[in-house]
PAFIPA-217588 format. One line per 4 residues: number of its first residue (from 1); for each residue x, y, z of N, C-alpha, C, O. Coordinates in steps of 0.2 Angstrom, whole numbers. Layout:
! residues N
NUM = X:Y:Z:X:Y:Z:X:Y:Z:X:Y:Z; ...
//
This chain:
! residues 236
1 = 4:-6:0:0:0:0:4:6:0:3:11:-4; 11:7:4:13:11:5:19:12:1:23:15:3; 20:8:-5:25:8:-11:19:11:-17:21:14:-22; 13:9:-17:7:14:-22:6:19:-21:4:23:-25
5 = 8:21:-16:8:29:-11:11:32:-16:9:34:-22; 17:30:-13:23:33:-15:23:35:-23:23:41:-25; 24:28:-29:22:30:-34:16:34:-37:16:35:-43; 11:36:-34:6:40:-35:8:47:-35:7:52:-39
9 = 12:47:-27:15:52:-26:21:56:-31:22:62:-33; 25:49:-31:30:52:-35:30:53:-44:35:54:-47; 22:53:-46:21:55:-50:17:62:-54:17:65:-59; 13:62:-45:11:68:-46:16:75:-45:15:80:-48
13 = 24:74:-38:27:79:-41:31:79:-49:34:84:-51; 30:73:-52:34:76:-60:29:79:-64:30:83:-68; 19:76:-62:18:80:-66:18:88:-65:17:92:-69; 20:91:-59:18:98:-56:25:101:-56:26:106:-53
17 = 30:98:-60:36:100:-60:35:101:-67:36:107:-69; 33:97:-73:30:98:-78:26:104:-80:28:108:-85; 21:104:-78:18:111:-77:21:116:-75:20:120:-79; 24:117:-70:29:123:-69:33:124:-77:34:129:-81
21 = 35:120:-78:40:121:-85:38:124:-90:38:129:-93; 33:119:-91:25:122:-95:24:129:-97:25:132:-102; 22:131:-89:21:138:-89:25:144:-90:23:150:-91; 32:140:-90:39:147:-87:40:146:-93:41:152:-95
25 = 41:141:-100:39:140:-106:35:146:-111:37:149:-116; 29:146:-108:24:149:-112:24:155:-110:21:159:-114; 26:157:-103:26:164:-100:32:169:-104:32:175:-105; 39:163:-105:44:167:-111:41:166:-117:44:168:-122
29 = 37:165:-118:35:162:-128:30:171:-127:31:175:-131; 26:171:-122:20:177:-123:23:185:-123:22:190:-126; 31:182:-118:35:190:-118:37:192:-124:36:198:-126; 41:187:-127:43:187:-134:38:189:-138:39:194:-141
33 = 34:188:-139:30:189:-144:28:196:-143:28:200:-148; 25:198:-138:22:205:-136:28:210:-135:27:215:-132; 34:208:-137:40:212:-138:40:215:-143:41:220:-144; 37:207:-150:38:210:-158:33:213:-159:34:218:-162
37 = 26:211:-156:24:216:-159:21:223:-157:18:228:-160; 24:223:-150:21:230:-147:22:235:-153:18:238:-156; 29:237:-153:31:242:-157:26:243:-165:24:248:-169; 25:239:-165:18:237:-172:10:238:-168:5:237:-172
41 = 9:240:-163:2:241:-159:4:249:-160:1:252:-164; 9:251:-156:9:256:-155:11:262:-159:11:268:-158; 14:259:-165:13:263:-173:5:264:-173:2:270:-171; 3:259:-175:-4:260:-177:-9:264:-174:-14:267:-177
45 = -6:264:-167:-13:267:-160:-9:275:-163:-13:279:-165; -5:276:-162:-2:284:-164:-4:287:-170:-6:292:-171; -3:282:-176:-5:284:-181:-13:286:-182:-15:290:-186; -15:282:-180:-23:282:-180:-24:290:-176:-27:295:-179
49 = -21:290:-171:-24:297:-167:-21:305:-173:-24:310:-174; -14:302:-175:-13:308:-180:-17:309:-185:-19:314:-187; -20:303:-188:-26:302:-193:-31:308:-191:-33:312:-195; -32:306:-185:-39:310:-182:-37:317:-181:-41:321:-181
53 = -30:320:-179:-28:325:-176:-28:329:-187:-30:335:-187; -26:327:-190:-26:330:-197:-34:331:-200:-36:336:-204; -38:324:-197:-43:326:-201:-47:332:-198:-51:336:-201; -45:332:-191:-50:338:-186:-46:344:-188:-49:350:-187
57 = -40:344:-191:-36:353:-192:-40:353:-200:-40:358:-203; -42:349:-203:-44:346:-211:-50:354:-211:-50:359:-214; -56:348:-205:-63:353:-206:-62:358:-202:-66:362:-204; -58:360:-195:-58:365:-193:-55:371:-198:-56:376:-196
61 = -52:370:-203:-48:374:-206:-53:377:-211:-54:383:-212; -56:371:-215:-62:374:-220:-67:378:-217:-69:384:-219; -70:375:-212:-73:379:-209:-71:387:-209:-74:392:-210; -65:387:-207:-64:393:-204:-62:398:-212:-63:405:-211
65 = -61:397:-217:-59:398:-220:-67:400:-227:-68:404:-232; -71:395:-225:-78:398:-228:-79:404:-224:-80:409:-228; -79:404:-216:-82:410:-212:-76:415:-213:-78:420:-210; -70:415:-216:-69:421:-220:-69:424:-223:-66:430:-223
69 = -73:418:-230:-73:424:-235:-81:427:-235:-82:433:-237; -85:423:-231:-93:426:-228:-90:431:-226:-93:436:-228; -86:434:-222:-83:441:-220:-82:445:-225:-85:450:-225; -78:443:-229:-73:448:-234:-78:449:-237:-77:455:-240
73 = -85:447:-240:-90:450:-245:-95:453:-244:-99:456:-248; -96:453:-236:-101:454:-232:-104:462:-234:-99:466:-234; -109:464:-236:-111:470:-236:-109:475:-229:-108:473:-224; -109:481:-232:-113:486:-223:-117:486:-223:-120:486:-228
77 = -119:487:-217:-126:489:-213:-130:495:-219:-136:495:-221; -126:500:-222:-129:503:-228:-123:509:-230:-119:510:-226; -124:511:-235:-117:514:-241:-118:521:-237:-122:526:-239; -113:521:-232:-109:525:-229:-104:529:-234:-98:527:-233
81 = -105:535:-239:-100:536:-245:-94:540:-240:-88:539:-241; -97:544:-236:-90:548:-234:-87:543:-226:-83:545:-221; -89:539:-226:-86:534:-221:-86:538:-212:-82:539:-208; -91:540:-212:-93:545:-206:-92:538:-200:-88:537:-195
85 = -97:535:-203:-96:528:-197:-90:524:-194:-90:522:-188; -85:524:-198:-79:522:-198:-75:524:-191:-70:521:-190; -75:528:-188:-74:529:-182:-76:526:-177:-81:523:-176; -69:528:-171:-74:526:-165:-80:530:-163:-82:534:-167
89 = -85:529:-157:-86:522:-155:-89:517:-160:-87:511:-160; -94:520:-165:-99:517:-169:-96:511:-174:-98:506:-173; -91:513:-177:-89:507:-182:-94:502:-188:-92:498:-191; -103:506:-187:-105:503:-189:-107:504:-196:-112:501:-199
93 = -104:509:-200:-104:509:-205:-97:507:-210:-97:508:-216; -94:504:-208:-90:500:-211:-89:496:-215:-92:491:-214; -86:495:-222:-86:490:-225:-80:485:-223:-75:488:-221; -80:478:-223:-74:473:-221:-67:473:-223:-65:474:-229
97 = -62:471:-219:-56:473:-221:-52:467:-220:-55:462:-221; -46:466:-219:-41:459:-220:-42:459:-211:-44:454:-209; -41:462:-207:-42:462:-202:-48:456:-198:-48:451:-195; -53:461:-202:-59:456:-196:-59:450:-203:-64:446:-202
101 = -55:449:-208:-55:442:-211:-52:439:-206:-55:435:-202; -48:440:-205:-41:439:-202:-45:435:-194:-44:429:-193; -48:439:-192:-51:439:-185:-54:432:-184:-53:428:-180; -61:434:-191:-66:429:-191:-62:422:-194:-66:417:-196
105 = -56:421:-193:-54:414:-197:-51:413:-190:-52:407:-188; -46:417:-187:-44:412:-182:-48:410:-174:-46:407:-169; -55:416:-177:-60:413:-171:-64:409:-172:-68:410:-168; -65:404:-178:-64:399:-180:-60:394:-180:-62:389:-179
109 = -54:395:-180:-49:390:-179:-45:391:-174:-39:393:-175; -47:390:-168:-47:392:-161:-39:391:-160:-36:396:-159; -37:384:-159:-34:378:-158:-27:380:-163:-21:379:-161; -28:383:-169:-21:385:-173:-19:391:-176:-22:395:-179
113 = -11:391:-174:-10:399:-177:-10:400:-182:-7:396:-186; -11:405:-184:-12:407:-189:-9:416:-191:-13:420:-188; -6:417:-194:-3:424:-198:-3:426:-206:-4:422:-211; -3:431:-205:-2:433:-212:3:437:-217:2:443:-219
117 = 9:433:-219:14:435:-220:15:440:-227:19:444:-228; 10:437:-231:9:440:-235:2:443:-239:1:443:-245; -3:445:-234:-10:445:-234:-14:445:-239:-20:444:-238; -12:447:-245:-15:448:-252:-11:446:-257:-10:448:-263
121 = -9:442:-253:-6:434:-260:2:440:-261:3:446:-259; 6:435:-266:5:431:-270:7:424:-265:12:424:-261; 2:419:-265:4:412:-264:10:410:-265:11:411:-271; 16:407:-261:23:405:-263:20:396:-270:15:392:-272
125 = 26:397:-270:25:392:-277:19:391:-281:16:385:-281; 17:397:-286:10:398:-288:4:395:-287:1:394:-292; 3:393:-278:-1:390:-274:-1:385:-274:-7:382:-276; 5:381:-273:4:376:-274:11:374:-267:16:377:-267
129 = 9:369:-263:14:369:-258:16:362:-257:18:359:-252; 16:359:-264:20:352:-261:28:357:-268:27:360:-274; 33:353:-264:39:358:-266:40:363:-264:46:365:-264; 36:368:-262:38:375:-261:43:376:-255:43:374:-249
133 = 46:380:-257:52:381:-252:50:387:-247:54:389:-243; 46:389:-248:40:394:-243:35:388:-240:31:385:-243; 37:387:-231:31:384:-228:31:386:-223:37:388:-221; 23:388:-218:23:390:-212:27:383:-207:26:377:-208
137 = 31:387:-201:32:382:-197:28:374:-193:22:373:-192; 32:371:-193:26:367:-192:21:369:-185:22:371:-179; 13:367:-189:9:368:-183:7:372:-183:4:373:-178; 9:377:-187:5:385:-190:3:386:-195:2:382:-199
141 = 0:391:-195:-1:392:-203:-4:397:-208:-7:401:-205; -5:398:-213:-6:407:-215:-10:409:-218:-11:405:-223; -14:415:-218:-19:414:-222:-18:421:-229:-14:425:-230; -22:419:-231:-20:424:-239:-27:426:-242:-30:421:-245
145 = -30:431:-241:-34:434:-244:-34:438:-254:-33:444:-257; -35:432:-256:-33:434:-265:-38:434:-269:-43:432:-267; -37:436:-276:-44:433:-280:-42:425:-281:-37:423:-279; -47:423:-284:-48:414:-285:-43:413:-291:-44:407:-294
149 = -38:416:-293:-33:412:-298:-27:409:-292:-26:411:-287; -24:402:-296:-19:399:-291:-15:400:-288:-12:396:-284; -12:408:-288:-8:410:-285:-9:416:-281:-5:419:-278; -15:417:-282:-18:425:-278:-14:430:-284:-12:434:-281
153 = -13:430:-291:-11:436:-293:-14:439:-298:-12:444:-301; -19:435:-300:-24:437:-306:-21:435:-310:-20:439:-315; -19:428:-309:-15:426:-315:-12:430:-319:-14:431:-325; -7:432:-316:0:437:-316:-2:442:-320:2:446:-322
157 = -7:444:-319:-11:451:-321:-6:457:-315:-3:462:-317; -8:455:-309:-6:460:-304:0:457:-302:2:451:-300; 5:464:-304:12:464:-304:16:465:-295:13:469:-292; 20:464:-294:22:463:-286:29:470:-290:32:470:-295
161 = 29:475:-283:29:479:-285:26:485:-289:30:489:-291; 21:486:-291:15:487:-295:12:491:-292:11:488:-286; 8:498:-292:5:502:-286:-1:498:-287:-4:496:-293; -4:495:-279:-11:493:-280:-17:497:-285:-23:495:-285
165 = -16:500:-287:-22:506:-291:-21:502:-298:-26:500:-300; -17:501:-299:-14:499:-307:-17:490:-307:-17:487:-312; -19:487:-302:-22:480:-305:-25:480:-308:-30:484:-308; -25:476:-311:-34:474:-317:-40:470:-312:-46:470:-313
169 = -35:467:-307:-40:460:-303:-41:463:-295:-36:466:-292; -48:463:-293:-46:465:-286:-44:459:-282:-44:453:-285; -41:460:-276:-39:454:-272:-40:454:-264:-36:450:-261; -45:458:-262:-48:460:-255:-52:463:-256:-55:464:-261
173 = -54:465:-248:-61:467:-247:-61:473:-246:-56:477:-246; -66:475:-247:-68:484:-248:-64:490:-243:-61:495:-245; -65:486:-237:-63:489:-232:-54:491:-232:-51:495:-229; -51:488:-236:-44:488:-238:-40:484:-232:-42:479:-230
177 = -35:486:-229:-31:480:-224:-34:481:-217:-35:476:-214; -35:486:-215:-39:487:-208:-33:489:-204:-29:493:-205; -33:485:-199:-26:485:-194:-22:479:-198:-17:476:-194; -23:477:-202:-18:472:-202:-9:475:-207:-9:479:-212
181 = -4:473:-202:1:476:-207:1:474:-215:-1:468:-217; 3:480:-220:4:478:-224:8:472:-226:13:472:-221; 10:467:-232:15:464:-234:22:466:-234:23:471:-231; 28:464:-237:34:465:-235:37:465:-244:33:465:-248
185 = 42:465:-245:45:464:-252:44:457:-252:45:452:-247; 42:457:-260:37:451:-265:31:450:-262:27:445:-263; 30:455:-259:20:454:-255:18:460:-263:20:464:-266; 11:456:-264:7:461:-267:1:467:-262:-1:465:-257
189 = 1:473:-264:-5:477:-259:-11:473:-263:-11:470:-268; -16:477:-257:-22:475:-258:-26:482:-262:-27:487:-260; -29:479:-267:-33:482:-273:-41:480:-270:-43:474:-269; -44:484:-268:-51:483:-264:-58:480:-269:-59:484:-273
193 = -61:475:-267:-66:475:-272:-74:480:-272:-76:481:-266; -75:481:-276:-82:485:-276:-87:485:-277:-92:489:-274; -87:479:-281:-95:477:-283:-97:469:-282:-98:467:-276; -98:466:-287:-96:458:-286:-92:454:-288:-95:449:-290
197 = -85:456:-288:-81:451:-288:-80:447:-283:-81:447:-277; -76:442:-287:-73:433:-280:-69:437:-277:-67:442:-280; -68:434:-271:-62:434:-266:-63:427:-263:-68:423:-262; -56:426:-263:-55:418:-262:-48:421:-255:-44:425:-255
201 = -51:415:-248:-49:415:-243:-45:409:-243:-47:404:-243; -37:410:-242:-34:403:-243:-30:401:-237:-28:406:-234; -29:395:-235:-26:393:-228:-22:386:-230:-24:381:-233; -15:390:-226:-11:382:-227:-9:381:-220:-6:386:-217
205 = -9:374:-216:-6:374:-212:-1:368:-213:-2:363:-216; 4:370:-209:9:364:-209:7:359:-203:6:360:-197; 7:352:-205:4:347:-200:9:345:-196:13:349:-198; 11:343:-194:15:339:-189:13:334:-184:11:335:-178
209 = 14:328:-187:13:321:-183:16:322:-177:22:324:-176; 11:318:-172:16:316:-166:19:310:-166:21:308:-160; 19:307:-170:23:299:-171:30:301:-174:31:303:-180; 35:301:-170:40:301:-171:42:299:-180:44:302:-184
213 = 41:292:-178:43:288:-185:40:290:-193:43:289:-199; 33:293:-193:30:295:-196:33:303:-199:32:305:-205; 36:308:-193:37:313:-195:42:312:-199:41:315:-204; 47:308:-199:52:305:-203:50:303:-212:53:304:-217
217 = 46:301:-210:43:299:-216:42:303:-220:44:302:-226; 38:309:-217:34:315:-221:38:320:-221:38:324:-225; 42:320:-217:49:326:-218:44:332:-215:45:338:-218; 39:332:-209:37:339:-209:35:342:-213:36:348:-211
221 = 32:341:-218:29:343:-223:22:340:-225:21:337:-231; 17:339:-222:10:338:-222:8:344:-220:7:346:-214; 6:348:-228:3:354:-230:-5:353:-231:-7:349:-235; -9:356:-226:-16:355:-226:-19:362:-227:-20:367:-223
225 = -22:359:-234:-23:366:-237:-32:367:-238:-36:362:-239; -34:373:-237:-42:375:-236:-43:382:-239:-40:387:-238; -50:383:-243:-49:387:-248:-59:388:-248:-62:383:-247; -61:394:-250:-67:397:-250:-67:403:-253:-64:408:-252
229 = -72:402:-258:-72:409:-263:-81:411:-265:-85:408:-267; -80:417:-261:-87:420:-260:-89:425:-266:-83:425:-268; -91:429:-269:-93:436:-273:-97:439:-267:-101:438:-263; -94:444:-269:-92:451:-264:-104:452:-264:-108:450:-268
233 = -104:456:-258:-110:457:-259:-111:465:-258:-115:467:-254; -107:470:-262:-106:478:-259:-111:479:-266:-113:477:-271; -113:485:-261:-120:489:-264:-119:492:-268:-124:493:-273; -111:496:-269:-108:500:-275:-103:500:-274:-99:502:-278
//
């Protein structure tokens, strides 16, 4: 009886030594594996959130970017000819200027910055920003009040350099710059529209992933660009 003990007993510690092995087995088999593929989980889980972080700078930008050119065409309250209103306090005679374009895009686009380096175009590489050697920093970005040819220059109508009088094409709002500074050398001035022409509101921001490996990829250049073109709605 007590030699069946034994081999009973002595069977159940090899199976439970076996099991142990088993385990400490399978416990290095799951490390290894969730070693390879973590870095491949967590590509994906980062990537997916930049996905989401580009498509939300996508529509917040258009958005913002319709609600300025609704500004830039917007009529006045009524055709104020000697601009009496135009002071303080009232302001209410007013027609719109790059300013409160200016204004109404980045209080819409709450979340990004946004400047105007050149406010009345010309768009560096005749608006087109894949290659251009002109990009806002990353995570910024500029906005350009022009008419609707691709470069904001009236399709090389409106010469840089050129007194704004002498345009053929307008390329802002009635109001003229408002507070905003004028452009700098190779900026065009702003030529005011008057009656119903386009004004086209253009935004590019430079995107910048938070995935490391991704930035590398894109070289910091994921140019997210958004565009809206209104006719002006001025009474004369």
């Amino acid at each position: 009886m007590r030699t069946r003990l034994n081999r009973v007993s002595g069977r159940a510690k090899r199976s439970m030594e076996w099991f142990k092995e088993w385990t400490r087995s399978e416990r290095s088999q799951g490390m290894t594996e969730f070693a390879l593929i973590a870095p491949v989980i967590l590509l994906l889980t980062f990537g997916i959130i930049d996905f989401g972080r580009g498509l939300y700078f996508y529509i917040t930008l258009q958005q913002a970017a319709n609600e300025g050119a609704r500004v830039a065409v917007r009529a006045s309250d009524f055709i104020d000819a000697n601009g009496v209103g135009c002071v303080a306090p009232a302001y209410v005679h007013c027609w719109p200027t790059d300013a409160d374009v200016a204004s109404a895009v980045q209080a819409k686009a709450v979340t990004e910055v946004l400047a105007n380096p050149c406010p009345n175009g010309p768009l560096p590489n005749g608006g087109n920003p894949q290659g251009s050697p002109q990009l806002p920093p990353s995570n910024t970005g500029w906005i350009f009040i022009t008419d609707p040819s691709p470069a904001g220059d009236g399709n090389g109508l409106n010469v840089v350099g050129a007194p704004p009088s002498t345009y053929p094409v307008a390329n802002g709002p009635r109001g003229g710059l408002g507070t905003t500074p004028a452009g700098g050398p190779g900026c065009l001035g702003i030529k005011p529209a008057v009656g119903n022409e386009p004004i086209q509101v253009t935004l590019w921001f430079n995107f910048q992933p938070l995935t490391p490996l991704i930035q590398q990829v894109v070289g910091n250049r994921i140019v997210i660009t958004a565009y809206a073109v209104y006719r002006a709605e001025y009474s004369n």
